[in-house]
Wavefront OBJ file of the C-alpha trace (Angstrom):
o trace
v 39.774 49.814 40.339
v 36.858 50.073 37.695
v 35.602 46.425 36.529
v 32.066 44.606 36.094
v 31.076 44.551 39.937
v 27.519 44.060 38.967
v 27.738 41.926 35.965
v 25.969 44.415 33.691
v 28.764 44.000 31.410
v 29.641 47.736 31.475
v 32.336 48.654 33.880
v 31.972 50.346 37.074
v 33.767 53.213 38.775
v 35.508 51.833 42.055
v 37.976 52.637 44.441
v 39.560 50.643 46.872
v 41.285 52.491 49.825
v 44.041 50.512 51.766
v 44.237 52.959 54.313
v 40.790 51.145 55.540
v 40.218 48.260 53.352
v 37.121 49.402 51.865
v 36.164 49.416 48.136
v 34.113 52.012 46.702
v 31.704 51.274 43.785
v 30.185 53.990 42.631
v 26.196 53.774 43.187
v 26.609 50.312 45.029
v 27.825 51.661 48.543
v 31.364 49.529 50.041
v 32.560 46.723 50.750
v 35.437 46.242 53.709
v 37.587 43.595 52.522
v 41.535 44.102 52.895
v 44.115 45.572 55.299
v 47.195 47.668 55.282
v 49.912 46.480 53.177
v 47.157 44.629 50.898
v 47.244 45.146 47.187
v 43.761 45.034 44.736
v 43.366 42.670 42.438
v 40.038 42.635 41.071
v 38.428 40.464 38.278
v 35.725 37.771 37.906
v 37.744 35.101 40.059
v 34.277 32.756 40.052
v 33.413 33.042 36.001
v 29.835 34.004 37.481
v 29.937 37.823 35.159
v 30.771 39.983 38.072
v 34.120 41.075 39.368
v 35.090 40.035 42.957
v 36.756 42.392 45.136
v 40.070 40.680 45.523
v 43.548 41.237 47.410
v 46.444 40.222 47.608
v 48.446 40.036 50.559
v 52.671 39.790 49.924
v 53.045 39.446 53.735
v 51.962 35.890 53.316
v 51.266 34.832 49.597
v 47.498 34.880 49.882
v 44.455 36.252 47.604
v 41.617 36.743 49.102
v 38.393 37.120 47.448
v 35.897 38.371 48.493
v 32.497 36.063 49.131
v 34.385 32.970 47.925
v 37.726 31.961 49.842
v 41.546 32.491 49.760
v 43.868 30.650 47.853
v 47.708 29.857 48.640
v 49.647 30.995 45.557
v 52.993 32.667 45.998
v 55.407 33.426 48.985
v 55.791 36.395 51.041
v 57.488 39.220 49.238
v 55.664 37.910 45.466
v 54.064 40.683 43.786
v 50.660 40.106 41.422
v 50.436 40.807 37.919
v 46.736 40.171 36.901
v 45.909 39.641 33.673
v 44.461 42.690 31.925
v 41.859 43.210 29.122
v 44.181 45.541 27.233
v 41.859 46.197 24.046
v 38.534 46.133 25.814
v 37.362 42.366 24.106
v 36.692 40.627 27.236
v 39.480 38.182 26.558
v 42.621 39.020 29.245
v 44.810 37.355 27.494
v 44.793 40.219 24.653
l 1 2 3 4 5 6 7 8 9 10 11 12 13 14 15 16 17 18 19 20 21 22 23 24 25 26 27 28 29 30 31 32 33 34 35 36 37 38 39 40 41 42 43 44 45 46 47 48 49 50 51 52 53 54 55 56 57 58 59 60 61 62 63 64 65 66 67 68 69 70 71 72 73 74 75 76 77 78 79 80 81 82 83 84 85 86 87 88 89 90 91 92 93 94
């Protein structure tokens, strides 16, 4: 899960490990946000320059991010498809 955790603007080396809902960032210790069944979706959810650990959950439609909330979007059973920075611009829509 690497990404921007500490808005240096160079990516960091993470983890996250559903068997205990923790995510790993390397040199920054870990944070225990998620449960079994959970799937990461990380990015800068708050537009503040660092990425927020963030799940989803299909077993009821929820992300939840860490530090800032949850949000209702989808149904049980949805699957997430974050947008990616696929040639490394910092625009996810490339």
């Amino acid at each position: 899960m690497p990404g921007d955790y500490d808005g240096d603007g160079d990516f960091d080396v993470a983890i996250y490990r559903p068997s205990n809902g923790r995510w790993y960032v390397l040199g920054q210790g870990y944070v225990a946000y998620g449960i079994s069944g959970d799937i990461p979706v990380p990015g800068d959810y708050d537009g503040d320059g660092s990425w927020d650990q963030t799940i989803y959950r299909p077993s009821n439609g929820r992300w939840y991010m860490y530090g800032i909330g949850y949000e209702a979007y989808g149904i049980a059973g949805d699957y997430p498809l974050p947008a990616r920075d696929t040639n490394i611009d910092g625009d996810p829509h490339e």
